[in-house]
N, C-alpha and C positions, 0 to 999 in steps of 0.2 A: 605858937603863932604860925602862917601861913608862910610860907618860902616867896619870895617874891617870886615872879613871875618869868622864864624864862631861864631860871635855876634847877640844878640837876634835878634836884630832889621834888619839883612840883608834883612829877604825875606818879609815882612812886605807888600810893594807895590804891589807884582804880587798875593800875595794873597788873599787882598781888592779886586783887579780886577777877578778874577777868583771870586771871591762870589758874585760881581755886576753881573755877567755872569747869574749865576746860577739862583740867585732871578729875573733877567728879561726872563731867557728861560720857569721858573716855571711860573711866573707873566702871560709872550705869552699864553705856554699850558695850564693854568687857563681859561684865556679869548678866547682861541681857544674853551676850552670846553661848557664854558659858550655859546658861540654865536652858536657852535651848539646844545647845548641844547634848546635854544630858538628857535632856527629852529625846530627842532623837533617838539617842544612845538607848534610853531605857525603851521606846516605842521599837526598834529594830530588834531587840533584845527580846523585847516580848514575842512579834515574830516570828522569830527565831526559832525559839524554844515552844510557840504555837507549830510551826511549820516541824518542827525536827517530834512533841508528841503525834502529830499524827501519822508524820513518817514511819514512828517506833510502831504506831498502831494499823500501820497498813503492812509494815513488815512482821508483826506480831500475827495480822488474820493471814497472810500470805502463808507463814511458819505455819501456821493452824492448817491450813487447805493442804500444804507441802506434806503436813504428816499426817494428815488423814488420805491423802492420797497414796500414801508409803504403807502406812496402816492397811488399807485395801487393797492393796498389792502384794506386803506380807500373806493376808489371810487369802488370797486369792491363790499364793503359792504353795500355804499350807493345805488348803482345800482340793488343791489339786492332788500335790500328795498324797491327802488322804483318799483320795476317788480312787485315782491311781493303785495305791496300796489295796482298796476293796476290789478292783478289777483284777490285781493279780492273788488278791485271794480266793475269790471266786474263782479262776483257772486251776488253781490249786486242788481245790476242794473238790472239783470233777474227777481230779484225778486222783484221790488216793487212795491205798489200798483196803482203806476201814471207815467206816464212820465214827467219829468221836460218840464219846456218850453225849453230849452237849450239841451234834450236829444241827438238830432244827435250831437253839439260841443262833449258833455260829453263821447261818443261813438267812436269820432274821435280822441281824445285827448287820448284815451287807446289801439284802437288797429288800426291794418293797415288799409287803403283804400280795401285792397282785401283779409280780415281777414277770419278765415275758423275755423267755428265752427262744430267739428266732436262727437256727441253722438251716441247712442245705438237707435234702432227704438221705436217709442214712439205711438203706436197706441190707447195712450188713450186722445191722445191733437190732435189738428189739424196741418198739416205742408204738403205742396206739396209735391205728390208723385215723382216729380224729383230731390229733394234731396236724395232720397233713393238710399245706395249705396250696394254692397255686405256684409261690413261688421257693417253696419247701414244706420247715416244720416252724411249727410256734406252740412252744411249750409255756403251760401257764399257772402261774404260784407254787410255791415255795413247796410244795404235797410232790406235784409231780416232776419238780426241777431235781429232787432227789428221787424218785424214781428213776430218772432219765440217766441220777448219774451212779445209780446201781446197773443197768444195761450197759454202758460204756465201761463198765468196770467189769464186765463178763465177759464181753469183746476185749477189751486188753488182758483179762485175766485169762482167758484160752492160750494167748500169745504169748505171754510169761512164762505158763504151765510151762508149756512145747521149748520155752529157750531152757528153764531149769531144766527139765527132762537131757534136754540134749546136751548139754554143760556135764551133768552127772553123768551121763551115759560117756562124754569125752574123759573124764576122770577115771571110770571106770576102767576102761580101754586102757589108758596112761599105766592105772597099779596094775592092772591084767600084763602089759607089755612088760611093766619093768621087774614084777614077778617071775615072767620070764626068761628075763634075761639073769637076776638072780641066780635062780635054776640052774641057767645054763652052766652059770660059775662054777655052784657048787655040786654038781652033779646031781646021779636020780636020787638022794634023800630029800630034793624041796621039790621035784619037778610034778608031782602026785597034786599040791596045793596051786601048781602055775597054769596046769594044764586046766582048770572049771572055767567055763567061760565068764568074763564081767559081768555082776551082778543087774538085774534091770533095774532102773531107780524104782523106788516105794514110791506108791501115793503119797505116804506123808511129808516127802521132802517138798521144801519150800520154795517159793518162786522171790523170797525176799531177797533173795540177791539180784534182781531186775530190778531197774528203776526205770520208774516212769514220774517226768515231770513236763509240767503245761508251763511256761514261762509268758509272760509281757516284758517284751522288747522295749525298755523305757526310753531308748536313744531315738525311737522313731515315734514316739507321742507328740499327738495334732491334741489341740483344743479348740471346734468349733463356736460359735460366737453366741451358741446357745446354751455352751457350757458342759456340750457332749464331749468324749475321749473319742480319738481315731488312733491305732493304733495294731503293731502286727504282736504277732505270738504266734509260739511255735510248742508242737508237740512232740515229745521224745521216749523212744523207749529201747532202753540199752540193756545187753545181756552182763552178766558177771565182770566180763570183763572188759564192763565200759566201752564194748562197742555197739554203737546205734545200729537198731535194728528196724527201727520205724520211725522215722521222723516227716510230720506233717506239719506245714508253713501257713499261715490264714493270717484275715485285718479280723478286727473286731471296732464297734463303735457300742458304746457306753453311753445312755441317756440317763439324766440322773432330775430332781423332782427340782426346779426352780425355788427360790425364797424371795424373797418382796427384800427394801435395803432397809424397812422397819425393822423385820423377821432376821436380818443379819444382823444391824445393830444389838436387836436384844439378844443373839446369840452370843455377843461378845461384851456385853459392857459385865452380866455377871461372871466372873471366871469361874466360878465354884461350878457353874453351868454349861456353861461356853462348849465344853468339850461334848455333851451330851447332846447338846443341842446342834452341834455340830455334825455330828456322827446321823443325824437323825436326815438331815439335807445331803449325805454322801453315800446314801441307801443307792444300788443301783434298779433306776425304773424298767427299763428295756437296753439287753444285750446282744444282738445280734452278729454272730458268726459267721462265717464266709470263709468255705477252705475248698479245696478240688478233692470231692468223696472218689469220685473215679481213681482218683490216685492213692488217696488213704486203702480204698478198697485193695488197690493191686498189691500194696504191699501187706496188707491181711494175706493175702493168698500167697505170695511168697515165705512169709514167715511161720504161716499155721499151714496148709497143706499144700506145698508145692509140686505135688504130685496127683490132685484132684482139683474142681471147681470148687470154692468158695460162695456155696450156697445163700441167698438173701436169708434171711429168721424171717419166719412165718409171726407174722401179727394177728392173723385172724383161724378163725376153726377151720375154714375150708383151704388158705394154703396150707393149715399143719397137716390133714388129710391128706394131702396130693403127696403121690411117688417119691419116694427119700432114699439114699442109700443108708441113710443114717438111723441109728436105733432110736424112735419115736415112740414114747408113751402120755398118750393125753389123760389127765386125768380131770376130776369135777375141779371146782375154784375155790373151795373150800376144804375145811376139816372133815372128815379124814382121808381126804381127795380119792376118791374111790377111780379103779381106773375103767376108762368108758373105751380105750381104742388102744391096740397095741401093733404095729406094722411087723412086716416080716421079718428086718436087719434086728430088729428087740427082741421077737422071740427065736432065733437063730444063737442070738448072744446068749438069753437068759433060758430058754430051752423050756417055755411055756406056751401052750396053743393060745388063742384069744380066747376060748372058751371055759379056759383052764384059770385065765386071767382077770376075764371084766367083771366087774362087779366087786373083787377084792381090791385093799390096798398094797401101795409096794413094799409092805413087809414081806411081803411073799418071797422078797429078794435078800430079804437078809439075813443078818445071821450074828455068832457070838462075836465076830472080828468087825460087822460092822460098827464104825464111832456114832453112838446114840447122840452124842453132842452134836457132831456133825449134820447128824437127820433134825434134829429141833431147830440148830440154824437156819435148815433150808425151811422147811413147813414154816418157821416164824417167817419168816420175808416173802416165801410164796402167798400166807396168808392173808398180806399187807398189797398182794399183788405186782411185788419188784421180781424184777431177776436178780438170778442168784444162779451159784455155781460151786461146785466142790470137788474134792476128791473123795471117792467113798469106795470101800470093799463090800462087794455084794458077793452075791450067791445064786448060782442058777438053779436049774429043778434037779439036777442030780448030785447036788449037795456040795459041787467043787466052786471054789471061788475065787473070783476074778478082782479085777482092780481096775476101776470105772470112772471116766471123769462125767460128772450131769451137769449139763444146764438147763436150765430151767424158767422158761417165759411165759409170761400172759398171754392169755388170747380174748377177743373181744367176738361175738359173730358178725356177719358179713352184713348184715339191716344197717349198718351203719349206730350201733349202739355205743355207749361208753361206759356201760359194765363190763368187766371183767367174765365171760364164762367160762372159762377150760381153762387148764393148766398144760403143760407143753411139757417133758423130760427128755431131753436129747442125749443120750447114752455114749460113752465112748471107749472102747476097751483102749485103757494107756496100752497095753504091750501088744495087743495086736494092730 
């Protein structure tokens, strides 16, 4: 039954229900707020994790450019090295005392097929007067860049000769002296052997105890923005006992053949090939030299005859004809170089008139002690049209013989042609 009216318990029911209301509309807007907070949460979240992948992926192609940038900076420093290392083998190669059997690979393997070697006019070596340019020489493909460095090799090899010569002749003197003091010690039973004068050196003693070396100066390399070398080098030529007796200072710049960054990449994505293909862009194109000849010159003259002029080498038939003090025999430009002109300091030496002479070969000068090897060296290389140079014992017309240093140059005639016609033998008695 109903509570009368006005007693505690009337409103009791509508009031439970009014507060069930309330606790589920708080309860709803609890979980209303909850679920969009979790929306939130998962909408920032996603975000997030949007924003931080692309991050990774902008820092991922960033990483990508950073080492392909590092990558072409590596091969940038490798390529230089390797240019570098070609340029100083090249200097090398002019200078050494022999040709490898392998020298044309070794020559190919460094610079172009149509390389172009450009220095200053060099009128105390031998080289065709149609290299001469306005503002020197320009020497061109790998045929005549070895030619050029069989001349340079005849000109330093005079100057060797004359330091061994003189080295041996100071040893000589040295036993000769202390023979005689020997002697003196022991009274006249040694004094018979102290008293011969010092022996003259032989031709065949060797001038390998002189070195000669062409260096690049790697502390002072420039690389221009074309990809050229600038850079000094210096040339050295020291006697036995390590003191420099010619030393000559010059820049060089180094042009090499450009590649597209297609022609790089594919140089490098195959390794198997990389290095091949490598080698192939660090050929040198054109090397041009730049030293003071005037100065190179003076010190030729001081080390080879400091007691006469240091004559230019005749490149053509009519300077080898002109006035020489020097023992001159022109011969033809071939086998079996028959001789056409012989001057007076030659037959003075060798003790034959021109009449007596032309027309025959220079066998007429030799004999049982000449080295037959020695004369086939020269005729092969004269035959090839280089210079070349030796020590040889010949024989004059009344049968006594001497010990003679030749050299031996091309000559072109004077029409301005770039055949070879005459040969040139420059005589030189070592002991007189």
């Amino acid at each position: 039954s109903l509570a009368p009216v006005g007693e505690p318990g009337a409103k009791r029911p509508r009031v439970a229900a009014q507060g069930d209301a309330e606790l589920q509309d708080k309860a709803d807007r609890c979980r209303a707020r909850n679920r969009e907070h979790a929306r939130q949460t998962r909408r920032r979240k996603k975000e997030f994790v949007e924003s931080l992948q692309v991050s990774v992926q902008q820092l991922d192609h960033e990483n990508k450019i950073m080492a392909a940038r590092l990558a072409n900076l590596d091969e940038r420093v490798r390529e230089r090295h390797r240019r570098a290392d070609a340029v100083a083998s090249i200097l090398a190669l002019r200078v050494a005392d022999e040709d490898e059997p392998d020298a044309a690979k070794q020559w190919a393997d460094l610079v172009e097929s149509d390389f172009e070697l450009k220095l200053p006019h060099t009128p105390y070596r031998s080289f065709p007067p149609y290299e001469t340019t306005n503002n020197g020489r320009t020497v061109s493909g790998i045929p005549a860049v070895m030619a050029d460095v069989k001349s340079l090799r005849v000109c330093l090899g005079a100057l060797k000769r004359r330091l061994a010569r003189k080295d041996a002749a100071h040893d000589a003197a040295r036993k000769h002296s202390e023979a005689a003091v020997v002697a003196a010690a022991h009274g006249p039973a040694a004094s018979s052997s102290s008293e011969r004068p010092p022996r003259e050196p032989a031709p065949a003693e060797s001038d390998a105890a002189c070195e000669t070396e062409c260096v690049l100066e790697r502390t002072g390399l420039a690389w221009a923005t074309d990809g050229s070398l600038m850079a000094p080098w210096t040339l050295r030529v020291s006697d036995a006992k390590r003191h420099v007796i010619l030393q000559q200072r010059g820049m060089l710049r180094a042009s090499f053949r450009g590649r597209s960054s297609t022609a790089r990449g594919e140089a490098t994505a195959d390794d198997a090939n990389s290095a091949t293909a490598s080698r192939k862009f660090d050929r040198v194109a054109v090397l041009e030299l730049a030293f003071d000849t005037v100065a190179f010159w003076q010190q030729l003259q001081r080390g080879l005859r400091p007691d006469r002029i240091f004559k230019a080498i005749p490149n053509t038939l009519d300077q080898a004809l002109q006035p020489s003090d020097e023992a001159r025999v022109i011969t033809s430009a071939s086998r079996p170089f028959v001789i056409e002109y012989v001057n007076g300091p030659w037959t003075k030496l060798c003790g034959y008139d021109p009449d007596e002479c032309v027309g025959k070969t220079l066998g007429i000068i030799q004999g049982p002690e000449t080295s037959q090897d020695t004369v086939h060296a020269l005729t092969d290389e004269a035959a090839k049209g280089h210079a070349t140079s030796a020590l040889l014992t010949n024989y004059n017309k009344d049968g006594s013989k001497f010990d003679n240093y030749v050299r031996i140059f091309p000559l072109v005639d004077d029409d301005g042609s770039t055949k070879i016609s005459h040969m040139l033998g420059v005589l030189q008695n070592v002991v007189g």
